[in-house]
C-alpha positions, 0 to 999 in steps of 0.5 A, spaced: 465 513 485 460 513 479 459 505 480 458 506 487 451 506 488 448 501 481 454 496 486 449 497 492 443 497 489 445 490 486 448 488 493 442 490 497 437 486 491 440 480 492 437 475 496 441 472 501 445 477 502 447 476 509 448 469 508 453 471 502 458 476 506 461 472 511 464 468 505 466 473 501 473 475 502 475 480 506 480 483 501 473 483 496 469 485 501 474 492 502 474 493 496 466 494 495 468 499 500 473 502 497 467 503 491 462 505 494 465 509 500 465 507 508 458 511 510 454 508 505 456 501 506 454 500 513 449 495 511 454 491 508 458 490 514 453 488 519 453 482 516 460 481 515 464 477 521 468 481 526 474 475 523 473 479 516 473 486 519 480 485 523 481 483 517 479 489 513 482 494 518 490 491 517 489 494 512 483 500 511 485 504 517 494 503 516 497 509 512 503 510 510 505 518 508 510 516 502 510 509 498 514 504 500 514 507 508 512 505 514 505 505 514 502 509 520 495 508 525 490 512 521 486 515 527 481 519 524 480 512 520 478 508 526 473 513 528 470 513 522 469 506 521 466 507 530 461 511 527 459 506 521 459 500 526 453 504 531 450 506 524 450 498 523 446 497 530 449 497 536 449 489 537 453 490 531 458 493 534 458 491 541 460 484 536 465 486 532 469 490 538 469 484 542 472 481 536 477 484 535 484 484 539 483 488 545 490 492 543 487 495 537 481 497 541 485 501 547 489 504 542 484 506 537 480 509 544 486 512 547 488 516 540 481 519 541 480 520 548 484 521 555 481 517 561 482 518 568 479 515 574 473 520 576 477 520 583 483 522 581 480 528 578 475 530 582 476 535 589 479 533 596 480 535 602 488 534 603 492 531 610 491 538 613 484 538 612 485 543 605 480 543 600 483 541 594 480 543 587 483 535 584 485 535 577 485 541 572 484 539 565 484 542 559 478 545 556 475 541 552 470 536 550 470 531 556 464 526 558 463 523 565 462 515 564 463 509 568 467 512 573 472 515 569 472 521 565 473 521 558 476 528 555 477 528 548 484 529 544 480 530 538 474 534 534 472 527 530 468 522 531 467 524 539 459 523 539 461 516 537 466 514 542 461 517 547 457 513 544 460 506 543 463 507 551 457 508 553 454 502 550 459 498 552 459 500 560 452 499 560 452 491 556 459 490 557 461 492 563 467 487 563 470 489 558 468 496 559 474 496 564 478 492 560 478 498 555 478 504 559 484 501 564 488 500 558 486 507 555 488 510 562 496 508 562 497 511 555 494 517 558 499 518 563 503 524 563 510 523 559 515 519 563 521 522 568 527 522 565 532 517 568 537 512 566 530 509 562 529 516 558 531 512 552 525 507 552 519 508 550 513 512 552 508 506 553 503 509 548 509 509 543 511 502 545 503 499 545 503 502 537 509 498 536 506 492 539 500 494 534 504 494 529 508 488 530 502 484 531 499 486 524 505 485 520 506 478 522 497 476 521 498 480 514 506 476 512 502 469 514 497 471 509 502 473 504 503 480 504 510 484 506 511 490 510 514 496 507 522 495 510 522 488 508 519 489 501 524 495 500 530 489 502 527 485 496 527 490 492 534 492 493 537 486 493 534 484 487 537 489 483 544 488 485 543 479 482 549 478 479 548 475 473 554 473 471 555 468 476 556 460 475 549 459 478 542 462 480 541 466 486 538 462 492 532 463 495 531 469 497 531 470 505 525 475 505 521 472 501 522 464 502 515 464 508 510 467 504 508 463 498 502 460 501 495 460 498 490 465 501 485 460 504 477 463 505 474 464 511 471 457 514 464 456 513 460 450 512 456 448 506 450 450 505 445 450 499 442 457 499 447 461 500 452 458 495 446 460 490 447 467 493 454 466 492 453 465 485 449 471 484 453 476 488 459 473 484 456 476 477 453 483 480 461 484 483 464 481 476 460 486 473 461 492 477 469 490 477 470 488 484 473 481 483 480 481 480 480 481 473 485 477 468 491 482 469 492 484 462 499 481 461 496 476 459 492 476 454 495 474 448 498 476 442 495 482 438 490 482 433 494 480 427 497 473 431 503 476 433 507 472 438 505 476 444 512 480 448 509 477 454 509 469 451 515 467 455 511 468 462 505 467 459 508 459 458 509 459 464 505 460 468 501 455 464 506 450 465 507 452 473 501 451 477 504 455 483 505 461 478 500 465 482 502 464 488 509 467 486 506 473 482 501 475 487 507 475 492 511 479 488 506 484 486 504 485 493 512 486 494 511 493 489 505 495 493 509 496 500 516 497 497 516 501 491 513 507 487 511 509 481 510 516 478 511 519 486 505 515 488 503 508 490 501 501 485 495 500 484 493 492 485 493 492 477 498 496 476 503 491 481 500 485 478 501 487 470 509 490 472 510 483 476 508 480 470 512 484 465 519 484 469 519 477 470 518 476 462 524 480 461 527 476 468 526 469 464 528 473 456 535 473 460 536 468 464 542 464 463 542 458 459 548 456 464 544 456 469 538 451 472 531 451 470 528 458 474 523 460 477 518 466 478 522 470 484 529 468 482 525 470 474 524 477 477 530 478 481 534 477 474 529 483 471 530 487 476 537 486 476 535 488 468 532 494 469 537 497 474 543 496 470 540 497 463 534 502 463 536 506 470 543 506 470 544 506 463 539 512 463 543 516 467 549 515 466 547 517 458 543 522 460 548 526 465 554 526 459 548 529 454 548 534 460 555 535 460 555 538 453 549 541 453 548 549 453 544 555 453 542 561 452 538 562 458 542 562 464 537 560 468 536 554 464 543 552 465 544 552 472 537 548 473 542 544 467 547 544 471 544 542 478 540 537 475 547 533 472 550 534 479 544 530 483 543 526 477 550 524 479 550 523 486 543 519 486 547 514 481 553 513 486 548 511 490 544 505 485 538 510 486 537 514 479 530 515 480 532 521 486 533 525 480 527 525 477 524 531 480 529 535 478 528 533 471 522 538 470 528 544 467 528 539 461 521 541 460 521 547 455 527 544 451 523 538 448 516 535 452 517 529 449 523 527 452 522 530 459 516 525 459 520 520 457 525 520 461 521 523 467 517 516 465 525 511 465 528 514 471 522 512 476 523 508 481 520 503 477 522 505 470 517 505 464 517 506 457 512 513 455 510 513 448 514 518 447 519 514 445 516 510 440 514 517 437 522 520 437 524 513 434 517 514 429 514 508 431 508 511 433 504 517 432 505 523 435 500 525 441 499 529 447 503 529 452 500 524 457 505 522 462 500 517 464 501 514 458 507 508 458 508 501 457 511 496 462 519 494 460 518 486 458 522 485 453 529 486 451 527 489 444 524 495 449 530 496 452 533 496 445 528 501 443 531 505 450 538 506 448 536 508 440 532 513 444 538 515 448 543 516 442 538 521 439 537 525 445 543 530 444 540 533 438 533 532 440 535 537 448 540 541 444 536 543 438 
């Protein structure tokens, strides 16, 4: 966050600014977000347009617990951006709400609150004349608003959906019903069971719905979900690649390569000065991408660079960046690294480096690639000479090593076992936590191998270190490669035939 308040400082000194934000792309504009925080950006977003904040929010208030899973509606997120929107102004608010799709709105609402009619609550007198208290609710938070009394099913955010609903009853009373009539069916009781218990609850369906609606706005922008990430990946690590021809073009990946398109403004000559100098302060502060570093060049001394196989073409194949942002993306939903999500950098440097290693083993016999078919291949590389070859070389290192500590040996033996089963399944990498009994026998290699048997395999320094190409430093996990060419995989199997005495010494 140390850029966070130069970046806003500078934004807030530009003039024009609010001419500039509703051309700025949203994923640009999510991620001054991101930088500079939600609460202090409330500025920022009242000149944005409700388009790109629906935008935003696809992404911003969806979490998924683990990398790769199906990601989630973050309500506590959707509160905070309420709580921003009437910082903003109310008229900021009551524009954005109305922009975006009603079901998001209902669904945000009704994860904060429960709505019932004031009538279906209140006392009565019953058919034989009984005074009846009406409907008892739980203690807690509740506020009477419109006609309907709104109790809260959480702490956060509850002054800004009173306020927020409060402002809508009184400025859009419309769509004020239209919110709360949505937000009472999904505070029914559960539903009876019957031949239909089976079904969804209407809030589990609405979420679904929600869901839905999302993964088809963000798939025609290019972006993938998670299960359909994870079927890419799964079924290019298994291309044959000793076929007579290429794999065909992927079902999953066939719809999404498709250019992202700036959101539609007309022109105008004091705003595209703006433009230009919020372009060099975002430039400055990292905001916009940056070149990714797999392609750079060679090194200092004019070598040919290990990644000049991709680098010539994506020069001579103007539709490379289409391609690499697509499969960079695929990393982010479907794959993790190192027990955690991609960055965007890191996705877009991996998709660069596991096509090169794609395009270094396509076959001659085959016709001219392309970058999925290239990074399909890579994969496939990887899976069968890095993650299989690891393990299956590491299990028979494994088989033959003892020690004096029976502890030790039993995590030896435990971790051969789940390091056996995880490799019939085509899935290594589930080992990888019980790679941790390597540990006080060689760190070096724990760190090495901890690195090759990721769900997405590096090369740690540490190898370079035991084969004595590089210096020796402290342990840093963090402190890997990207596998881009043959020569690094090489320099894997040498690191694997010295692994015997390296672990039993």
């Amino acid at each position: 966050m140390t850029k966070s308040r130069p970046l806003l400082d500078r934004l807030r000194k530009t003039p024009d600014l609010s001419l500039v934000v509703p051309r700025l792309q949203p994923a640009v504009l999510h991620r001054v977000i991101q930088i500079c925080g939600l609460e202090d950006c409330a500025d920022v977003i009242a000149a944005a347009t409700p388009g790109q904040i629906s935008r935003i929010l696809d992404v911003d208030i969806w979490r998924a617990p683990k990398p790769g899973l199906d990601e989630d509606f973050d309500a506590e997120r959707f509160g905070e951006w309420l709580e921003v929107l009437m910082q903003a102004g109310h008229d900021v608010a009551i524009r954005t709400l109305l922009g975006l799709e009603a079901s998001l709105v209902i669904t945000g609402f009704a994860q904060h609150a429960a709505v019932f009619d004031s009538a279906a609550v209140g006392p009565y007198v019953t058919l034989d004349g009984e005074w009846s208290p009406g409907r008892r609710l739980e203690e807690g938070q509740s506020a009477e608003i419109g006609g309907y009394v709104v109790r809260a099913r959480r702490r956060s955010s509850w002054d800004a959906i009173v306020d927020v609903l409060r402002l809508l009853d009184a400025e859009q009373p419309e769509y004020f019903h239209r919110v709360m009539r949505g937000c009472r069916r999904l505070s029914d009781g559960a539903r009876e069971l019957d031949a239909s218990h089976d079904l969804l609850n209407d809030d589990e369906q609405d979420m679904f719905d929600l869901a839905c609606a999302r993964e088809s706005r963000r798939e025609r922008e290019g972006y993938m979900s998670p299960p359909q990430a994870r079927a890419f990946l799964q079924m290019a690590r298994h291309v044959r690649l000793t076929g007579d021809t290429p794999p065909g073009p992927n079902a999953v990946a066939h719809a999404y390569f498709r250019a992202l398109e700036p959101p539609a403004a007309p022109p105008d000559e004091t705003a595209s000065e703006a433009e230009a100098a919020v372009a060099e302060i975002l430039r400055d502060e990292g905001v916009l991408p940056e070149q990714p570093r797999a392609l750079l060049g060679g090194s200092v001394d004019h070598t040919p660079s290990r990644l000049a196989l991709i680098h010539a073409f994506v020069v001579a194949h103007a539709a490379s960046g289409e391609e690499l942002a697509y499969l960079a993306n695929t990393l982010i939903a479907g794959c993790s690294l190192q027990h955690r999500s991609f960055t965007e950098r890191e996705a877009s440097d991996a998709a660069i480096a596991v096509c090169n290693l794609g395009l270094e083993n396509w076959p001659r016999r085959w016709n001219e690639p392309d970058l999925v078919g290239a990074f399909q291949v890579g994969l496939a590389v990887l899976q069968r000479d890095v993650s299989m070859h690891v393990a299956d070389q590491l299990a028979v290192v494994l088989g033959d090593l003892r020690t004096s500590d029976r502890d030790t040996q039993i995590g030896l033996s435990r971790l051969r076992h789940v390091l056996i089963a995880s490799s019939q399944d085509g899935a290594p990498w589930r080992a990888r936590q019980a790679l941790d009994v390597l540990m006080p026998l060689d760190g070096p290699s724990w760190a090495a191998l901890a690195s090759l048997l990721d769900e997405y395999p590096g090369m740690h320094d540490a190898i370079g270190v035991a084969l004595g190409t590089s210096k020796a430093r402290a342990i840093d996990v963090q402190a890997f490669a990207f596998i881009s060419a043959n020569s690094q995989i090489a320099s894997i199997r040498a690191f694997m035939q010295l692994l015997p005495g390296t672990l039993g010494g």
